[in-house]
N, C-alpha and C positions, 0 to 999 in steps of 0.2 A: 504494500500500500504506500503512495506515497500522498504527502501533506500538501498541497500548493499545484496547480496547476498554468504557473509562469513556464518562461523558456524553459530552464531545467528542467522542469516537471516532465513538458512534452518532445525536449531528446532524449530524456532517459526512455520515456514511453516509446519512442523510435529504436532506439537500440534493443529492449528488450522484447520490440515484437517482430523479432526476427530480423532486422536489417541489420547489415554485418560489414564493418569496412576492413576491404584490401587495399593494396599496396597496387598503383593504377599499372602494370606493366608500361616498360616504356617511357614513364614521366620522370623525368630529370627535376629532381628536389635543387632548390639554391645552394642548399646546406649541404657541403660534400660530406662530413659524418653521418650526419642521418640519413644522406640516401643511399652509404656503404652498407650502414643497419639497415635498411627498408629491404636493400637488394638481398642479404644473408637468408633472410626467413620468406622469401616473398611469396609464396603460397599460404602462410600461416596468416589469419586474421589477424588487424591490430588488438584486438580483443583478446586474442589468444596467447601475445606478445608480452613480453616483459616491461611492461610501463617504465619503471627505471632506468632500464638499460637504453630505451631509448630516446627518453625525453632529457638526457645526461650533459650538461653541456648548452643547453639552449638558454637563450635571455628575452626578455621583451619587458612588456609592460606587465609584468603579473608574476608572483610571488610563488605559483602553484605549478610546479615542475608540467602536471600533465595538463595541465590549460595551456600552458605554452608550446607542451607538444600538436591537440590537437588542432589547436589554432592554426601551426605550420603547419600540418597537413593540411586542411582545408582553405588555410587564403596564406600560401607562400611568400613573403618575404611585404606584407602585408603595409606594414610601418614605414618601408621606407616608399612607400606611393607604387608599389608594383600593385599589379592585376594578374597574377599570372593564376593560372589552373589549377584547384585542387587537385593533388595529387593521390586523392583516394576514392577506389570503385566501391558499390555497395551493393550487395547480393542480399536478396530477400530468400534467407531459408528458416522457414516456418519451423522447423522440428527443435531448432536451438530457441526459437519463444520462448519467456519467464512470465507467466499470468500475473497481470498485477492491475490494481485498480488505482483511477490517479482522480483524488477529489481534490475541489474548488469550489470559493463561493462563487464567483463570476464564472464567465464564458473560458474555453481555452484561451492562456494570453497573460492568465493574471491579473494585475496590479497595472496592465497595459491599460487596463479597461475604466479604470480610477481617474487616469492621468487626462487634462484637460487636452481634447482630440487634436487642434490645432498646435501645439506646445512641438517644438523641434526637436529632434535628439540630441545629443552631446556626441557619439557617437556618430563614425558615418555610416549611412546607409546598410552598405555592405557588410556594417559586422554585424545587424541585429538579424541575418539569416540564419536556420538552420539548415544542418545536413544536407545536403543533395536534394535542393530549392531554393537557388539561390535567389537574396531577396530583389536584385536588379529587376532579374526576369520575370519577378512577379509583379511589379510595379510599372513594368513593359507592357505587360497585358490588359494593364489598367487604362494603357494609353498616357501613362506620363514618366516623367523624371524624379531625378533625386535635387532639391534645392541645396546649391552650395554641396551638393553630396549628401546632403543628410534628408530625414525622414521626419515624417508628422506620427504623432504617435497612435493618430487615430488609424492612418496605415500601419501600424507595425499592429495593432492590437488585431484586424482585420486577416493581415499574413497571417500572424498567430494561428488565427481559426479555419482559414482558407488551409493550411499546413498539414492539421487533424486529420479535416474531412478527404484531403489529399492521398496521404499517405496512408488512411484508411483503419485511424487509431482512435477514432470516436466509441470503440466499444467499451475501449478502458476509461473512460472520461464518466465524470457525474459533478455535474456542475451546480450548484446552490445547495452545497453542503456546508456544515460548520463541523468543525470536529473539535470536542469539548474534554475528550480526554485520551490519554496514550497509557498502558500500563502493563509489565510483563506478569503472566498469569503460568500458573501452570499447566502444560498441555494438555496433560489427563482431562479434567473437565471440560475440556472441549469438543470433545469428541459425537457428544449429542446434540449441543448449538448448531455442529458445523451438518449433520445430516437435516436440518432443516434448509439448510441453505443448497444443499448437494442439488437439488433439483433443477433452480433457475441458473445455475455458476457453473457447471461442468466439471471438470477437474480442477478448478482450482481450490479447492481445499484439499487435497493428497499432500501433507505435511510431510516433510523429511522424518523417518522414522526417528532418527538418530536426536529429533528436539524434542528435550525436555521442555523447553520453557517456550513460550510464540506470546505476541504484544496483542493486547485486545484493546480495539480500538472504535470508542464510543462520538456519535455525534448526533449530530438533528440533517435531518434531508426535507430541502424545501418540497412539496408535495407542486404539481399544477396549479391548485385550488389555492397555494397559498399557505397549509397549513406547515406545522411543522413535525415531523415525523423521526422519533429516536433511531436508530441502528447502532450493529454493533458486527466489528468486522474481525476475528482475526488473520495475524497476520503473522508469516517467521520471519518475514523484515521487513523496516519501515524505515521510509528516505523523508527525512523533513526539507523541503526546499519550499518553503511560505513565503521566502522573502522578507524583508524587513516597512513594507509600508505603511504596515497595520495602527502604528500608536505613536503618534508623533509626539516628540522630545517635549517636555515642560519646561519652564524655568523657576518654575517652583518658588514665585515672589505674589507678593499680598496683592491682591485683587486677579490673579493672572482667571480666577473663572465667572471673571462677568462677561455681560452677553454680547460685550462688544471685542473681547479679544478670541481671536480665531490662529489657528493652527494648522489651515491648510486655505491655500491659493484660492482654490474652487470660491474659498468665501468670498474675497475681492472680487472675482468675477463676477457673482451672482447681487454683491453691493450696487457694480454698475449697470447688470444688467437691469436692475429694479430701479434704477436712478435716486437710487439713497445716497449716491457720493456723487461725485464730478467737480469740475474744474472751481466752483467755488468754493468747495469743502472746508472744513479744516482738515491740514495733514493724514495722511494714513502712516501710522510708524509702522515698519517693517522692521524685523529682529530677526539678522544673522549675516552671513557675509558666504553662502554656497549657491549653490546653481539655483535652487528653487527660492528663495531670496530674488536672485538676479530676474528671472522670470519676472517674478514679483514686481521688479521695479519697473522690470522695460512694460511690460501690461500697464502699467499704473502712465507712465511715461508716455505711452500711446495712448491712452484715454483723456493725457492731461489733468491726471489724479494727482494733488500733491503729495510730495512724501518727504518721510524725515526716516534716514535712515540710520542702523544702529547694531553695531557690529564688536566686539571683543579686543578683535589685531588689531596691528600695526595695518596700512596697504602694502607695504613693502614685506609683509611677510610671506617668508617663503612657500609655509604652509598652506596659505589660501589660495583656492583653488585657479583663482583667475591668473594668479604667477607659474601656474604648471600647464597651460591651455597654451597651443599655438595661436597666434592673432589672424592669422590667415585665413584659416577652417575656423573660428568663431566670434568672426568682427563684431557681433550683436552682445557677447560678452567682455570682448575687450572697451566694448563702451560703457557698459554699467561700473567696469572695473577704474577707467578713466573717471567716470563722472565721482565714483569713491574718492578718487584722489586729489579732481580738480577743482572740488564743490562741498567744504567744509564750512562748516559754521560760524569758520573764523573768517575766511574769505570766498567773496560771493563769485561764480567763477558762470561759467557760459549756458549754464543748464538752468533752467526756469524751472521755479517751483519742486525741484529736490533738494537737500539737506543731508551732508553726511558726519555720520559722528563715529571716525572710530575710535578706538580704544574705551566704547562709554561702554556700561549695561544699566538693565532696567530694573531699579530699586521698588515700585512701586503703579500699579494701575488704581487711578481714583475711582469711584463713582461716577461723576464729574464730568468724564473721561477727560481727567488730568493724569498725565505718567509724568513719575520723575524719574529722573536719568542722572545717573554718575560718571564724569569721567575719572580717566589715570589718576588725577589730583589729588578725589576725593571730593572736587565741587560738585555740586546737586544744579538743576537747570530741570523746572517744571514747565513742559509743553500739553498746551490743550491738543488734541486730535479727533479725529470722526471714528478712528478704530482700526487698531492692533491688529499684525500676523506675526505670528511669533514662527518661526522657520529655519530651523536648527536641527535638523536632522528629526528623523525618525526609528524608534526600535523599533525588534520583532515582537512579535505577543505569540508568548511561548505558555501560556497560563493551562495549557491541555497535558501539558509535563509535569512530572515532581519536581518539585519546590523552582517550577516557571524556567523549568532548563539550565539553573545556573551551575548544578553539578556540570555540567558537560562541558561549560567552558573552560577556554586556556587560563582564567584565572577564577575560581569556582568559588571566590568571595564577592565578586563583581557580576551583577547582569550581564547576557551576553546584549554584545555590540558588536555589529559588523564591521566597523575601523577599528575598535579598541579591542573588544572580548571575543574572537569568535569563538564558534562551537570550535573541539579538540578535535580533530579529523586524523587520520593516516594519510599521507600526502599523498600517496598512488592505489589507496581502495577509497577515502572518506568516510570510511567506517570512525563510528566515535570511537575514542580510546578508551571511555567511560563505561559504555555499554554495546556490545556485541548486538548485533544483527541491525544497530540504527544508525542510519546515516544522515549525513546534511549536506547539501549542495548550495549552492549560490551565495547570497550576503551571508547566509548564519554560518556559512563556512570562511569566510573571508575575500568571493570572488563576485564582485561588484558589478561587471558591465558584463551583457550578454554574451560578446563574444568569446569569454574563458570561462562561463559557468558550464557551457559544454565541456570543456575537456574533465569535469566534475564527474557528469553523466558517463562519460566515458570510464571514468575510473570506477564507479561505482557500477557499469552494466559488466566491466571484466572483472568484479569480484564478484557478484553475484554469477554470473554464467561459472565462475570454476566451483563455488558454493555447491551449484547444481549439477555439474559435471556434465553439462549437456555435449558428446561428444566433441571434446577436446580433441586438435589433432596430436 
């Protein structure tokens, strides 16, 4: 069973229903070690292959030895602006299928489906494809292009579902589920739950003789009608890949739950579409200084919404996000990043009706809607506003876990967090270290942008296939 039906969700669902990648004969890799490795075994699946040995050696943008290998298979040399050919074939043999069910509240896509449909990727284009569909060529079909290279996310959530129904993986799908709890039980009493179910599921309840123990996994399933309806599924493993969109960050300061401070984007949109703000307003403060911030402003900017904005760093800090972006592929942020710099409090610089404040934070939301604000100093500075987005990242909601998953992280006194705490993975299965037979892919394992959550799926369909031993060569 796995938790989350985003990208992860739906390539691991691809790998385990039978699609299998080789080594493309013939295709010259950039990489002359790996395509010495590639060429040694090349009758053998990469699945079949020793992950280690050959993702050994590789660098990119991603921390996770097998994201970076499958990345180079699939869009070779990628970073440095090549296009060249995946170098891997994929043979559909049904007999090596692993039956698994993959629930979501949404449609296939995920968290795609949340995101405001117009909103750009960070990302270009081409990396938010999976597997063998590539996203160009589905957006060919559509009759159009890639802007500046990159994608709308109302397209990508769309590919998403287009991708399922394609590849012919909607059987595993059940979408407007919540699942409310995870818990390892012991096999024995399963044994007559699972003959109730043996009827509409086919084989997949035939448990490896060999488990003691299999996770029993409770939730509500939305019914047509609307209602909501219990189940209960076991499983002898479970991949949590939920993502991290579900609960966005607090700042945990006096007044932050009145009804005028808001914690996701959508609400500013939804202020102007109702025309409760506009260009005579008072201020909207914005709290953070990352991508959905930056959205935030250019949206507000475009509507000619005033803002006061209000951020932690320094601009010059390394850390923020806007000093790690090339300015080329994302001129729309190198502007909000400029306007941070150009357009402080202290002096009034080219931008009409923005205010930036770094190094302050927000002491206080009034009634009133007065917030006060502190900088570095320690001076206070009371601004009236129309109303607060606080926009500072977001955690996962892990609350269907013992004790909300924080055993399982790399540091098991801290929440996980997908920058700071991820889940404890094995770096070429993503098995927890914690707990046997569960796994985590994507942000709660520590891999961020869609293009390297795949090589996740990957590690996790080559341990589960040797688990099962479905002929090995």
């Amino acid at each position: 069973v796995f938790l989350g039906n985003g990208p992860s969700g739906i390539c691991l669902s691809y790998l385990l229903s039978g699609y299998i990648p080789y080594f493309k004969r013939d295709s010259l890799h950039p990489h002359p070690i790996l395509q010495r490795k590639l060429e040694e075994a090349a009758d053998v699946s990469i699945l079949d292959q020793d992950l280690e040995y050959l993702s050994e050696g590789l660098e990119g943008r991603s921390h996770s030895p097998v994201a970076l290998l499958f990345d180079a298979l699939q869009r070779p040399d990628t970073d440095f602006g090549e296009t060249a050919e995946s170098v891997l074939t994929w043979w559909h043999e049904t007999d090596r299928a692993i039956p698994h069910l993959v629930l979501g509240r949404n449609a296939p896509g995920g968290a795609w489906h949340s995101i405001e449909g117009s909103m750009v990727t960070l990302s270009r284009g081409e990396w938010m494809g999976l597997p063998d569909l590539p996203f160009k060529d589905w957006l060919k079909q559509k009759r159009r292009g890639l802007r500046n290279n990159r994608a709308t996310a109302e397209d990508i959530a769309q590919y998403y579902q287009h991708y399922v129904v394609r590849k012919g993986l909607q059987k595993n799908f059940r979408s407007g589920t919540v699942v409310t709890s995870v818990r390892k039980v012991s096999a024995e009493g399963v044994s007559s739950a699972q003959q109730d179910l043996q009827e509409n599921s086919g084989s997949l309840w035939n448990f490896n003789e060999r488990s003691t123990e299999v996770f029993k996994v409770d939730g509500l399933f939305k019914t047509v009608e609307g209602d909501k309806e219990p189940f209960t599924i076991y499983a002898e493993n479970v991949v949590l890949a939920t993502g991290t969109y579900d609960s966005p960050t607090w700042l945990r300061v006096k007044g932050e739950n009145l009804s005028y401070v808001h914690h996701q984007l959508s609400a500013l949109e939804e202020a102007v579409r109702n025309n409760n703000i506009g260009i005579m307003s008072d201020p909207v403060l914005i709290v953070g200084a990352g991508l959905t911030a930056a959205d935030a402003i250019l949206f507000a900017h475009h509507c000619n919404v005033p803002v006061i904005h209000v951020f932690r760093r320094r601009v010059t800090d390394p850390g923020l996000i806007f000093n790690q972006l090339p300015k080329m592929m994302y001129p729309e942020y190198h502007k909000v990043h400029r306007m941070m710099k150009e357009q402080s409090a202290a002096c009034a610089g080219p931008y009409e009706s923005y205010v930036s404040l770094p190094e302050h934070h927000v002491l206080s939301f009034g009634k009133d809607k007065k917030c006060i604000l502190q900088d570095k100093n320690g001076y206070q500075k009371v601004y009236q506003i129309s109303m607060a987005l606080v926009l500072t990242g977001s955690n996962p909601n892990l609350s269907f876990l013992p004790n909300n998953g924080t055993d399982l992280a790399m540091d098991s006194g801290q929440p996980v967090n997908p920058k700071r705490n991820p889940i404890d993975v094995d770096p070429f299965t993503y098995e927890c270290t914690q707990e046997k037979g569960l796994y985590a892919l994507g942000p709660l394992a520590g891999d961020n942008f869609v293009r390297f959550v795949q090589g996740g799926a990957l590690a996790v369909a080559s341990s589960l296939l040797k688990k099962a031993n479905k002929n090995p060569p």
